[in-house]
C-alpha positions as a printed Julia matrix, in Angstrom:
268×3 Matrix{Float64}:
  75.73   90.04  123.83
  74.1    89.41  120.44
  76.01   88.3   117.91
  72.87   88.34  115.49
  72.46   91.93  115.43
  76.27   92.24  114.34
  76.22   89.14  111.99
  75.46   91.51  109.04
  78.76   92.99  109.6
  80.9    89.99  108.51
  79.99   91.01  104.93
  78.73   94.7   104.98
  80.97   96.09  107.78
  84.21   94.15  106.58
  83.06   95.63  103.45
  83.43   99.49  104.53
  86.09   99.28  106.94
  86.6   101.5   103.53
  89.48  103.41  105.04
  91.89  105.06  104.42
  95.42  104.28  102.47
  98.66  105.4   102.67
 101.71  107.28  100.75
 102.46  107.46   97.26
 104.05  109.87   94.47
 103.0   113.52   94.57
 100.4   115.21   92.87
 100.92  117.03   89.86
  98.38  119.96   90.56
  95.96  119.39   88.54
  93.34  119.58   90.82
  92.18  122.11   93.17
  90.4   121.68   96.8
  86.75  122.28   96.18
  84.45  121.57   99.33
  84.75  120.26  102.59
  83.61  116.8   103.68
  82.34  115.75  107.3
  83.05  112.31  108.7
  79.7   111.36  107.51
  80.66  112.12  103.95
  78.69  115.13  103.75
  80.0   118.76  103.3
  80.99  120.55  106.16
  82.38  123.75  107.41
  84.64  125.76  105.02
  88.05  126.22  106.44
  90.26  128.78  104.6
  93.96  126.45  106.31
  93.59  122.77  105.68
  96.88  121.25  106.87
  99.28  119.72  104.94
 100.12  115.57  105.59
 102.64  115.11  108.08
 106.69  115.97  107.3
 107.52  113.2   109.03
 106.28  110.65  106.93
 107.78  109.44  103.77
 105.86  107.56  101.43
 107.5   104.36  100.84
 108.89  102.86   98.24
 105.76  100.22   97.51
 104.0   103.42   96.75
 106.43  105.04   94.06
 104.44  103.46   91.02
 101.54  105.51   91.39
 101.06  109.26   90.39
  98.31  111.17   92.35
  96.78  113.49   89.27
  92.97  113.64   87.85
  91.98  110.74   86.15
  95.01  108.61   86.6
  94.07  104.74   87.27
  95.14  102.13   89.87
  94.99   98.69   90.17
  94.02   97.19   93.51
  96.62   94.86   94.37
  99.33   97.76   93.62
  97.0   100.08   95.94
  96.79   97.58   98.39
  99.73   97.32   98.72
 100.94  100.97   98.99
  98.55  101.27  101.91
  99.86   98.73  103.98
 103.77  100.06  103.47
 101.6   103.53  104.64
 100.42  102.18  108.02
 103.49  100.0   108.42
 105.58  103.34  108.38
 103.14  105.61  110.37
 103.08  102.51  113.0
 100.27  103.61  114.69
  97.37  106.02  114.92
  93.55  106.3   115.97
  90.5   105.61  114.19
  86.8   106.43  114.06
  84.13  104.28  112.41
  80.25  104.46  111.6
  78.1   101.44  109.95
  74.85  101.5   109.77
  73.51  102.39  113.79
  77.14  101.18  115.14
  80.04  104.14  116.05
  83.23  103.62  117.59
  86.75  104.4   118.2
  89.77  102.96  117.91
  93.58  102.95  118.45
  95.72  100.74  116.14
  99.66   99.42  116.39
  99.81   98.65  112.74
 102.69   95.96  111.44
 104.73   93.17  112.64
 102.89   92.47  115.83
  99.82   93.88  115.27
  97.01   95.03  117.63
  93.65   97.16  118.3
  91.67   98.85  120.72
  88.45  100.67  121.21
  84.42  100.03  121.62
  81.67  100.37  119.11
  78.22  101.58  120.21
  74.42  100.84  119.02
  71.45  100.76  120.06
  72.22   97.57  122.8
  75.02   99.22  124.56
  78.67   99.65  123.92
  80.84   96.89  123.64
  84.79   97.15  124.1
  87.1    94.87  121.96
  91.15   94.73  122.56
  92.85   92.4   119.85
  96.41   91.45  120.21
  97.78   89.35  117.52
  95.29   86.67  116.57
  93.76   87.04  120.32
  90.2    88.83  121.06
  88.97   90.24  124.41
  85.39   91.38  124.13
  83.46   93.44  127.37
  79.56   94.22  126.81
  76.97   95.25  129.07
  75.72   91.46  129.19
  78.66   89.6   129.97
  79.83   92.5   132.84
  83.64   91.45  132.56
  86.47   90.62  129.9
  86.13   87.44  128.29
  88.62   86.22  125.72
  87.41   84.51  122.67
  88.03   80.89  121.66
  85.88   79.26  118.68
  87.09   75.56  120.37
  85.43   76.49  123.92
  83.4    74.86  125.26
  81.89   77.63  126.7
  79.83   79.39  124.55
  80.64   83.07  125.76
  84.35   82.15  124.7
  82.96   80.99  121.37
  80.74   83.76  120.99
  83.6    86.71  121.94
  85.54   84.34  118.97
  82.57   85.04  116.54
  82.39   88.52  117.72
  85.76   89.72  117.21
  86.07   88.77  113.98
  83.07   90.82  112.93
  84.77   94.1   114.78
  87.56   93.29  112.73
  86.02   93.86  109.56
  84.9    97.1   111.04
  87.96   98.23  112.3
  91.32   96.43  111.41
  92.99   98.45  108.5
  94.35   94.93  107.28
  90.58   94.44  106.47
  90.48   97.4   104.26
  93.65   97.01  102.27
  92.04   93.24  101.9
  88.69   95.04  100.24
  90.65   97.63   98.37
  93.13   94.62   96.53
  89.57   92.49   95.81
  88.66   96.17   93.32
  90.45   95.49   90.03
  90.97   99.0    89.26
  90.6   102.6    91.24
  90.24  106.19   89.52
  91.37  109.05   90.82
  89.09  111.91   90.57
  90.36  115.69   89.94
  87.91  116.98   92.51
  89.88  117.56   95.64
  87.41  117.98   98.72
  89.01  119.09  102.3
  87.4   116.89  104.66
  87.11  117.33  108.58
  88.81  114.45  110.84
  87.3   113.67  114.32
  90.71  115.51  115.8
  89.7   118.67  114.67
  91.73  119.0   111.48
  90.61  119.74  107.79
  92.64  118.48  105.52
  93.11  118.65  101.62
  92.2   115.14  100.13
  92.28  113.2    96.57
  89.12  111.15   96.17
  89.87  107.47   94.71
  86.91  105.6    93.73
  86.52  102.1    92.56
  85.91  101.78   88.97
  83.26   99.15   89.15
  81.02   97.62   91.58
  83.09   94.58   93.08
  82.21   92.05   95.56
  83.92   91.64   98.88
  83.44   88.73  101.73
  79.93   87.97   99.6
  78.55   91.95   99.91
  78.23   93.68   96.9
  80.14   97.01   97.04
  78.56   99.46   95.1
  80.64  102.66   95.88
  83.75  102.99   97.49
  85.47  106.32   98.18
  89.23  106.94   99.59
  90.86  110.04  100.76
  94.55  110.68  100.53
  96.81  113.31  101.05
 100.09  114.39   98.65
 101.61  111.76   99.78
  99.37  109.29  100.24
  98.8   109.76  103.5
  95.21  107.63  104.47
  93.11  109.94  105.98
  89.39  107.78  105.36
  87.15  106.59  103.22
  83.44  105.74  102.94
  81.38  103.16  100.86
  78.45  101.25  100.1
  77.3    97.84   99.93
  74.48   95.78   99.51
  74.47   91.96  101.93
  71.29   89.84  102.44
  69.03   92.14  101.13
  70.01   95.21  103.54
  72.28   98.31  102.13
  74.82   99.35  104.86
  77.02  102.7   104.44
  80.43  102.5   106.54
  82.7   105.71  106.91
  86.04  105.39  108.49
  88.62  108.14  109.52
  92.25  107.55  110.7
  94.15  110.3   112.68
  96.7   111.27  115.25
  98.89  108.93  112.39
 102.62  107.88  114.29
 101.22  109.23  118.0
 102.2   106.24  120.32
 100.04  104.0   120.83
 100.73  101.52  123.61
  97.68   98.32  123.66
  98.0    95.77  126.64
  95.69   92.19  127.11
  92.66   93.18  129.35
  93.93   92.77  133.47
């Protein structure tokens, strides 16, 4: 394992874990879909039935101050805190994320006793992470086995699997991202409505949030941030920029398969 390689990631990926949100007031119409949007941000495939957010989720109450219509303007820390009620009522789901050379997938239990699974893979391998509360498993190709992390080991795989983890949190944990989204003052919502393409095979109609100014997050310097959310606020992904030590790093997360059961167990 090299934590080096990964280092970057405490500021740029924890930076654009830019996901996704969660449920809020309805939109008003005002805008109309008008391309399609890959995981990767770029357009995609047309598809003439994007499907509607789920009926089984109600956006919470947390949520109920904002109004999804062209224009309109939210502050972070009321954003922030919409998207966590979101995840906390959808419970669970699946994620995919790409920074930089790194790709992975995850699954997520998302509230009281959180957790998180998957693997991310570069250029040195794949490495699989499972994160139970505040605990860390990491597997690589180097180490051969499941080691859990402790940053008061004295063995320094244990302290490097502690080091580790953390920096696949700020990739992945969608507690990151509603950290990053309440550290942007204010958010605009755009009346261009894309329908973007999640890695289940879905398109869906979206309403692009942006921040309204640059903002800095962890010490990267996050020039861009886009969010994607349904009617309801439903998160569906997100993708931004950010500058740390010199190097610009573009992160694009997707969440899907929202309320599927999810069931994340402490490495055998």
């Amino acid at each position: 394992m090299r934590p080096r390689r990964l280092r970057r990631y405490v500021c740029i990926g924890t930076l654009l874990a830019v996901g996704p949100l969660a449920g809020c007031s309805s939109s008003d119409g005002s805008a109309e879909p008008t391309r399609t949007e890959s995981s990767s941000g770029r357009p995609a495939h047309e598809s003439s039935s994007p499907k509607a957010s789920s009926p089984a989720f109600t956006t919470p109450a947390e949520c109920g101050g904002l109004q999804l219509r062209g224009d309109a303007t939210f502050a972070g820390s009321a954003l922030s805190k919409c998207l966590v009620a979101a995840l906390k009522a959808y419970g669970s789901g699946t994620e995919s994320v790409q920074s930089g050379d790194e790709s992975g997938t995850s699954q997520f239990v998302f509230g009281d006793e959180p957790s998180l699974s998957g693997s991310m893979t570069g250029p040195e391998g794949e490495n699989a992470y499972v994160f139970k509360g505040d605990d860390e498993w990491i597997k690589t190709p180097g180490l051969g086995k499941w080691v859990k992390g402790d940053e008061s080991s004295t063995d320094p795989q244990e302290r490097v699997v502690a080091a580790t983890g953390k920096l696949y949190r700020a990739l992945a944990d969608p507690a990151v991202t509603a950290q990053m989204i309440a550290s942007a003052p204010e958010w605009t919502v755009e009346r261009e409505r894309p329908v973007i393409s999640l890695d289940n095979g879905e398109d869906v109609e979206a309403w692009r949030i942006v921040n309204k100014k640059p903002y800095t997050f962890l010490g990267a310097d996050v020039r861009e941030h886009i969010l994607w959310f349904g009617d309801d606020f439903t998160p569906y992904g997100g993708q931004a920029e950010s500058r740390a030590g010199g190097e610009m790093t573009t992160t694009t997360q997707r969440f899907y398969d929202l309320g599927e059961p999810v069931t994340i167990e402490p490495p055998a």
